[in-house]
N, C-alpha and C positions, 0 to 999 in steps of 0.2 A: 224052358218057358218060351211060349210063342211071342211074338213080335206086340202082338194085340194083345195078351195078356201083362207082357212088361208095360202097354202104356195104359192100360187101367191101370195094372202098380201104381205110375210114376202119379197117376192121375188123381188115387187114392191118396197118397201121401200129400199132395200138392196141398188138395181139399184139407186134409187132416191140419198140414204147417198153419195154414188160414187162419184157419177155425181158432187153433190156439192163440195165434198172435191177436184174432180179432175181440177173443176171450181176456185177453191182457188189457188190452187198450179200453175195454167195457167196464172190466172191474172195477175203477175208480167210480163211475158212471153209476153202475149199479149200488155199491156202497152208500153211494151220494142217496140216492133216492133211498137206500131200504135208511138210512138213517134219520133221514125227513122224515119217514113213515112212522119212525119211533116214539112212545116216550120218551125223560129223560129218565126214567128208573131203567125202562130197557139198554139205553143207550150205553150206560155203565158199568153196565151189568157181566157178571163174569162169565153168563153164559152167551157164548158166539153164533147168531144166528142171525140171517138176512130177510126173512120173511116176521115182523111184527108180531107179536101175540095178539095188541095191543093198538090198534089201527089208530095215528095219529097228525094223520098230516095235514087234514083239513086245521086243525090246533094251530101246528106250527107255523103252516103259513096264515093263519090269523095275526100271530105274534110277532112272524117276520114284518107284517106290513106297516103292525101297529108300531110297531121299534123301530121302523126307516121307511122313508117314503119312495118305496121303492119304484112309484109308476115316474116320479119324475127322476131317479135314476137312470131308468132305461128308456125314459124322454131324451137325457140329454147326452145318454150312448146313441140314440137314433140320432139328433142333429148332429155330433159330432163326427161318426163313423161317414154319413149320408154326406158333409159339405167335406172330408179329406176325400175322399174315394169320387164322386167328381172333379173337384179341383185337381184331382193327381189325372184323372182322363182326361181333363183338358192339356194339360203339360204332356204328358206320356204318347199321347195318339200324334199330333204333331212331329215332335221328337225322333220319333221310333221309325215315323215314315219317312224323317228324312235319313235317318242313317241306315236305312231298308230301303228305299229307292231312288232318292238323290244321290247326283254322284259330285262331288266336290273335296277340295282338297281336305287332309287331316279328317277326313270321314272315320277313317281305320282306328286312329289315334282317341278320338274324341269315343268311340265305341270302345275299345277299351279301360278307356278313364269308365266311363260307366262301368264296366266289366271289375272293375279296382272299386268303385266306389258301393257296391254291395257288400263288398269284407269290413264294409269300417260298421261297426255297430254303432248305432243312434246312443248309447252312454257318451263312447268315443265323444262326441261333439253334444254332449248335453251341457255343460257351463258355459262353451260360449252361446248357443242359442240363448240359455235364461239372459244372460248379461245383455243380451240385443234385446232379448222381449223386456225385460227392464227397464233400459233404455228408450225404449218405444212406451215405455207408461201399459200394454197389454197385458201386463201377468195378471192373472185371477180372473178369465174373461174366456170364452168361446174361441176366440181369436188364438189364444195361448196355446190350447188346443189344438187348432187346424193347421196354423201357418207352418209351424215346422215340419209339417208332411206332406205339404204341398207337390215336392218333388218325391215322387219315386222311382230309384233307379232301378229299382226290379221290374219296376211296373213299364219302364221307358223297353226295360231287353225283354220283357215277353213278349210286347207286344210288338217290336220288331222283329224277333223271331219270327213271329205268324206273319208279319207281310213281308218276309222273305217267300213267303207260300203261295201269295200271291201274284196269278201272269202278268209278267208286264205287260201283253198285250192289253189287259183291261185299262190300265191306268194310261195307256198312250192313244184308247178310244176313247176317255173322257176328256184328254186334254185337246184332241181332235174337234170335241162336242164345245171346246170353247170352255172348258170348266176348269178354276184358275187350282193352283195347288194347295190353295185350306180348303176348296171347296171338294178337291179329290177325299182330303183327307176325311170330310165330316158326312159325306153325298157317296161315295165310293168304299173307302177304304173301313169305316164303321161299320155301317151294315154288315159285310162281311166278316169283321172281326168282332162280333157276340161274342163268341163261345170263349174267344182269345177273356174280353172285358171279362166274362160272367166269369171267370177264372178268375182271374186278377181282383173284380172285387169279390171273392172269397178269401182271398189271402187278406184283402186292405182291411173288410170288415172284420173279419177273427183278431186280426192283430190288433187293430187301435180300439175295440170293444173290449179288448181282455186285458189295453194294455193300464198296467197298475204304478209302472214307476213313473213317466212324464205329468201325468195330472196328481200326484200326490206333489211334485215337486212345484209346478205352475200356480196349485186352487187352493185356494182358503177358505171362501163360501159355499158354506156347506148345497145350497140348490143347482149349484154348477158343478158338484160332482158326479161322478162317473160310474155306471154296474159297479166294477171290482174295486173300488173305493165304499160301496154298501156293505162291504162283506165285514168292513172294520169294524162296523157300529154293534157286532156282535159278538166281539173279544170283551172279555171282561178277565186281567189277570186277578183280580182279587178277589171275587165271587167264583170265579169259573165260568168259560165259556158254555153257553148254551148253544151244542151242537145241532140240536133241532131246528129252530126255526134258522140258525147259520145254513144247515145245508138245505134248507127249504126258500132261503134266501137265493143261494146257490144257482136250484135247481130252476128258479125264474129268470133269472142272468141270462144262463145258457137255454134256454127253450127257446128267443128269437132266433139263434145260431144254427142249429138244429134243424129248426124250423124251414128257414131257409136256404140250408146246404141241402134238405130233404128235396126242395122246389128247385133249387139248382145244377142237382147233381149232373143231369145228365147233361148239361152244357159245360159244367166244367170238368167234366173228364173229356169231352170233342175239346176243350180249351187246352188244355196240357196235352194233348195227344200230339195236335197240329202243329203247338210249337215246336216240337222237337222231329217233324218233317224237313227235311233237306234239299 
């Protein structure tokens, strides 16, 4: 076998591993939707098949809206996700630049406390947070919500990783121009670190949009909860779940996500690329 021919081989098969894996990670996706698209007599039904007899989706999401209000759900995933994911760039962009280009004592120390402090999961430290928001009179409130992700240490080491990428030559011509060190940070060192942010708030937005255990434990009032707190109002153990308009419910959740990973992609793959430049 020629040289050029082993790297079609290799090329072919590469293509082929993808394809599978990306067929894996679709399937649930696909399900989701051919099941919205269903009756529930199809839905039940002993016979297996992904494509509808019976076109029904228009139905279900009729049903899903009328059973949950779902626009002010995903009202108040957008204020929630939108006021942690800036509040975490305000903390984060500061932070990052000084342990990326300040040089002072316990620098090392203090970046790997960060480095530690991503292993702990947000369960890890969920009682005591509640017992503080408690205390603070906040639980059942927006506030419940945001304050405890204010910091993020993921968010603090991406984004010092990317201005490790950064010449110091630029940062010692702005401080020459007389521009004080937040204003490097907000006048300088932003601009260039998009692609780093557009990354970062992909991770923040997925995660606290999807996330279902802190606002089940925080919220009581039902118009302060959250997308995947909608998805409960269509359990029913003693009738049976109505799987239709649930994953027609679903499929509205996730279509902002989508939506804007579609619009984002190609700044957050330049954002994960750069960070991991040396």
């Amino acid at each position: 076998m020629t040289p050029q021919a082993r790297m079609l081989l290799w090329s072919a098969i590469r293509h082929i591993v993808l394809l599978a894996g990306a067929l894996v990670m679709l399937t649930p996706f696909i399900w989701m939707v051919s099941t919205a698209s269903k009756p529930q007599t199809e839905i039940f039904s002993s016979d297996l098949h992904l494509i509808p007899y019976h076109f029904a989706l228009w139905d279900n999401l009729r049903i899903a809206f009328a059973k949950a209000d779902l626009w002010r759900y995903l009202l108040n995933g957008l204020i929630v996700t939108t006021s942690i994911f800036g509040l975490q760039v305000l903390v984060a962009l500061p932070a990052a630049y000084a342990l990326a280009k300040l040089r002072f004592l316990g620098r090392d120390v203090l970046f790997a406390l960060v480095v530690f402090c991503i292993l702990i999961p947000p369960q890890a430290t969920a009682i005591p947070v509640f017992l503080l928001l408690h205390k603070l009179g906040v639980l059942d409130s927006y506030a419940a919500l945001v304050l405890p992700f204010t910091i993020s240490v993921f968010g603090i080491f991406l984004m010092r990783q990317f201005f490790k990428t950064v010449p110091d030559d630029l940062i010692d011509a702005a401080r020459m121009d007389g521009i004080s060190e937040f204003g490097i940070v907000w006048r300088v060192m932003l601009p260039t670190a998009i692609p780093a942010v557009t990354a970062f708030g992909i991770f923040s937005v997925v995660a606290h949009w999807n996330d279902y255990f802190w606002p089940l434990i925080v919220l009581n009032s039902e118009h302060l909860q959250t997308p995947p707190l909608a998805v409960a109002h269509f359990r029913n153990n003693e009738a049976g779940t109505n799987y239709g308009p649930l994953m027609a419910a679903a499929m509205v959740i996730i279509a902002p996500l989508v939506i804007a990973f579609l619009f984002a992609q190609r700044r957050f793959i330049e954002g994960i690329t750069l960070t991991g430049i040396k």
